[in-house]
mmCIF file of the C-alpha atoms, coordinates in Angstrom:
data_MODEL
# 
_entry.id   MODEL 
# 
loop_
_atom_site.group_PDB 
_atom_site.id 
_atom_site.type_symbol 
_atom_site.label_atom_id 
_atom_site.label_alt_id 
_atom_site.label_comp_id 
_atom_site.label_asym_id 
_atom_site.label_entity_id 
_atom_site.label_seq_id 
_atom_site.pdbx_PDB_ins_code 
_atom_site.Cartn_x 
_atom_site.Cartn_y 
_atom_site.Cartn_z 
_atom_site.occupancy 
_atom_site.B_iso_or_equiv 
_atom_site.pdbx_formal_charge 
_atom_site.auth_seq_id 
_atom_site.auth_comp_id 
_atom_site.auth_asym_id 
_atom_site.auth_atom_id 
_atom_site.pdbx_PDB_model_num 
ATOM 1  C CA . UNK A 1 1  ? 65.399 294.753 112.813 1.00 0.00 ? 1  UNK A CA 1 
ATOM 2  C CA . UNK A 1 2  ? 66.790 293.495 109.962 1.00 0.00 ? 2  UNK A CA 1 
ATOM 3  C CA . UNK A 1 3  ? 70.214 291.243 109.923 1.00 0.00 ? 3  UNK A CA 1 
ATOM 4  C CA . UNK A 1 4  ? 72.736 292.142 107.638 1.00 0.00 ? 4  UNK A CA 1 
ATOM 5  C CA . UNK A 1 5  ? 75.106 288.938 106.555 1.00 0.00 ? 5  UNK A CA 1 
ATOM 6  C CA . UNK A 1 6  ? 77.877 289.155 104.281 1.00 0.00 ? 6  UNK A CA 1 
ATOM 7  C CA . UNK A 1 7  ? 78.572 286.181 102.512 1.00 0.00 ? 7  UNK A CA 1 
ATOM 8  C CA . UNK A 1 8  ? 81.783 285.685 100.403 1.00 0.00 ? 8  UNK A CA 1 
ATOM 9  C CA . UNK A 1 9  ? 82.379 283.450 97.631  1.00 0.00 ? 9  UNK A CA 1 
ATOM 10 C CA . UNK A 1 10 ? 85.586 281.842 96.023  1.00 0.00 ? 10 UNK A CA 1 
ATOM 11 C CA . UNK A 1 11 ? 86.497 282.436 92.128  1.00 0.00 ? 11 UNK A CA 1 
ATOM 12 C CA . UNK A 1 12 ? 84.341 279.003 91.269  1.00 0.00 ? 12 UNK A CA 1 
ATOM 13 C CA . UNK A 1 13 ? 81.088 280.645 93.317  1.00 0.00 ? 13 UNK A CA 1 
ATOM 14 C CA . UNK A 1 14 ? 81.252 278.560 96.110  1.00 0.00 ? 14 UNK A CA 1 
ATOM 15 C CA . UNK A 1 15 ? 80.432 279.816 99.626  1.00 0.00 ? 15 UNK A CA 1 
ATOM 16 C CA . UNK A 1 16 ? 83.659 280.491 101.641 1.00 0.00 ? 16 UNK A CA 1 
ATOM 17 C CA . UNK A 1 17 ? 82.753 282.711 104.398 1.00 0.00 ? 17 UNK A CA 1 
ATOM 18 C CA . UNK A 1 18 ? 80.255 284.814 106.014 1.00 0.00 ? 18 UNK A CA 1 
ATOM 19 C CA . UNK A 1 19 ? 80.299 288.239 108.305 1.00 0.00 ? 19 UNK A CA 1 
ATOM 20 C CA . UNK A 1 20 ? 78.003 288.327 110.760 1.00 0.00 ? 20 UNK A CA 1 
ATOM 21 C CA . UNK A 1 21 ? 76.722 291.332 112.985 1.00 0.00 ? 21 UNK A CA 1 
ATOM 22 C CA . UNK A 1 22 ? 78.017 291.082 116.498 1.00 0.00 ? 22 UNK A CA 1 
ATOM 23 C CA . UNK A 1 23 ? 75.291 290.908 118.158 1.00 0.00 ? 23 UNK A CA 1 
ATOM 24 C CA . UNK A 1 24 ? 73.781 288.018 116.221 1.00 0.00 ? 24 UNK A CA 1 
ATOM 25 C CA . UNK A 1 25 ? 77.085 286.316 116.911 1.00 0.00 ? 25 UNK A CA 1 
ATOM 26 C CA . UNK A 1 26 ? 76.557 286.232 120.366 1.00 0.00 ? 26 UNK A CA 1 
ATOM 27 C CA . UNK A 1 27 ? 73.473 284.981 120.065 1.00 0.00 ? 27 UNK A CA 1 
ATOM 28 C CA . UNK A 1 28 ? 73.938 282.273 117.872 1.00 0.00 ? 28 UNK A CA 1 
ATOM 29 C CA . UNK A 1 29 ? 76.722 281.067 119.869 1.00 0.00 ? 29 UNK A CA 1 
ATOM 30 C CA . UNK A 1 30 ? 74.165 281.068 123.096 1.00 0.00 ? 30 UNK A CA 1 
ATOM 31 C CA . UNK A 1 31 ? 71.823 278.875 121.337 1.00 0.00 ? 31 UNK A CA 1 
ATOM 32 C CA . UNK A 1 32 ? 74.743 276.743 120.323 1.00 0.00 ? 32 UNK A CA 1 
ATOM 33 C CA . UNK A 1 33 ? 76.030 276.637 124.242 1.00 0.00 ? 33 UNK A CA 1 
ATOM 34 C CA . UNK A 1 34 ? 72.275 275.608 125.013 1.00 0.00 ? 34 UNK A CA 1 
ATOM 35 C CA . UNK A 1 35 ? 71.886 272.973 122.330 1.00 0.00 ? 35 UNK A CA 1 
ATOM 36 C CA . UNK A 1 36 ? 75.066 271.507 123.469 1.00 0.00 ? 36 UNK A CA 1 
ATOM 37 C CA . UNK A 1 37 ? 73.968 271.443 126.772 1.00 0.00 ? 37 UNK A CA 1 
ATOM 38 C CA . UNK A 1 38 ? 70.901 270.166 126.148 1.00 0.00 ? 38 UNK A CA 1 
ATOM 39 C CA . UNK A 1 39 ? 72.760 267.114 123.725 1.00 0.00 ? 39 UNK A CA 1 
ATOM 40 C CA . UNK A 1 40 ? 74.739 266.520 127.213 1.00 0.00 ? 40 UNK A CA 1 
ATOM 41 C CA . UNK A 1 41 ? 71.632 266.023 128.599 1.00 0.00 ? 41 UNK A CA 1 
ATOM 42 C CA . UNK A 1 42 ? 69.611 263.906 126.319 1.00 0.00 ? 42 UNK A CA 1 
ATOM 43 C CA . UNK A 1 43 ? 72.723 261.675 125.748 1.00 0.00 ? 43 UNK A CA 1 
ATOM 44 C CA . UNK A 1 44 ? 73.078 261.194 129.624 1.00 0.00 ? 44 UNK A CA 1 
ATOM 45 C CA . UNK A 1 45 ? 69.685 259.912 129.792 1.00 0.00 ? 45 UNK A CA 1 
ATOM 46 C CA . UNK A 1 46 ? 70.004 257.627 126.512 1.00 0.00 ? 46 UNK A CA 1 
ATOM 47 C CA . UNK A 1 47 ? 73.418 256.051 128.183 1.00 0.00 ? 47 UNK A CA 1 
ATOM 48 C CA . UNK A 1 48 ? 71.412 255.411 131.305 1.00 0.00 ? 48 UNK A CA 1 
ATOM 49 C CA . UNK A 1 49 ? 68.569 254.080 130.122 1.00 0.00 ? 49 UNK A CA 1 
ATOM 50 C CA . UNK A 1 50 ? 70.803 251.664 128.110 1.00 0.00 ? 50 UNK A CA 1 
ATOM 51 C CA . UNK A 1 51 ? 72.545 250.839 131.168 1.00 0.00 ? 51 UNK A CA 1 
ATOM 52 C CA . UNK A 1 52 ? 69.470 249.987 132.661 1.00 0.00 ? 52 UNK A CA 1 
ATOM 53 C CA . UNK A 1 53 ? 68.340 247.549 130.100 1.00 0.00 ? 53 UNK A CA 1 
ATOM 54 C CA . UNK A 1 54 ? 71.419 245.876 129.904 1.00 0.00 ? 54 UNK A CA 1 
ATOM 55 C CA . UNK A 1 55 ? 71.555 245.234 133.663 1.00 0.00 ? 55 UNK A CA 1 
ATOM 56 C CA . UNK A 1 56 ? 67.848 243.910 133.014 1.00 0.00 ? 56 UNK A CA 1 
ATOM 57 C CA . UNK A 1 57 ? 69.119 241.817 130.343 1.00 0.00 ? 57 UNK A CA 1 
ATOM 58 C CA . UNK A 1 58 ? 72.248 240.475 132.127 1.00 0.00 ? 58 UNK A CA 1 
ATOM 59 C CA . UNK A 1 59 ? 71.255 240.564 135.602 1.00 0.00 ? 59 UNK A CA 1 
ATOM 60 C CA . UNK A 1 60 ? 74.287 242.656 136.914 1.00 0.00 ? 60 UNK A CA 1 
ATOM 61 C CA . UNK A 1 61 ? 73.429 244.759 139.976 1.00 0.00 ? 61 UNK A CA 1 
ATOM 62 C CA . UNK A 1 62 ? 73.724 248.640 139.323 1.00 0.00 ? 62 UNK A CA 1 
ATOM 63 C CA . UNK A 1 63 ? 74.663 250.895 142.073 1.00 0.00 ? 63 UNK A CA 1 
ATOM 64 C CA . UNK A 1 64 ? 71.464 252.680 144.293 1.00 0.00 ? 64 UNK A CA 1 
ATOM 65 C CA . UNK A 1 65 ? 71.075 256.173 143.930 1.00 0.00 ? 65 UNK A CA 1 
ATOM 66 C CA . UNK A 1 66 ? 71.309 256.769 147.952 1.00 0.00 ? 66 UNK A CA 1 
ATOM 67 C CA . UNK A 1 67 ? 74.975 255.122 147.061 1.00 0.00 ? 67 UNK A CA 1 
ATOM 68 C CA . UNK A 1 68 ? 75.665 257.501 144.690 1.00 0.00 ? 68 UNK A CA 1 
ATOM 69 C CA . UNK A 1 69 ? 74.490 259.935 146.478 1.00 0.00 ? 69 UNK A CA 1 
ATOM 70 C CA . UNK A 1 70 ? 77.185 259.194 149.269 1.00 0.00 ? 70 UNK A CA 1 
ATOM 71 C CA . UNK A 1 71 ? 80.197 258.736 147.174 1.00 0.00 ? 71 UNK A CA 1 
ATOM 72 C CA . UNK A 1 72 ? 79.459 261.814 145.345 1.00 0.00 ? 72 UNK A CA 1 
ATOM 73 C CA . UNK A 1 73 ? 79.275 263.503 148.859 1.00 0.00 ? 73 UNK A CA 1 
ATOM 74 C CA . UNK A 1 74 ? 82.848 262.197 149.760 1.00 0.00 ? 74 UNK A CA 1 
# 
């Protein structure tokens, strides 16, 4: 199946806007939801990791995971 785009351009040529199928809409905006997600991810890990190396640098005491764990229970 073959994807049919319409792309518009202004009086100069330049590319001002595109129509895209439905279909492929939706699924470009699910891989966008996905990538995001997966950003959220990555970026949590990167954050903690610096955390970690920081408290390793600095000697400040993080909180245990079986704390967390607690709190987050209420």
């Amino acid at each position: 199946m073959q994807t049919r785009f319409q792309i518009y351009t202004d009086a100069d040529g330049n590319k001002s806007s595109i129509i895209v199928p439905y279909d492929e809409w939706t699924k470009l905006t699910g891989k966008v939801k996905r990538l995001e997600n997966k950003l959220k991810v990555f970026s949590g890990i990167r954050d903690g990791i610096s955390e970690v190396n920081q408290s390793r640098r600095t000697g400040k005491q993080l909180q245990r995971l079986s704390d967390f764990i607690d709190e987050s229970r209420g």
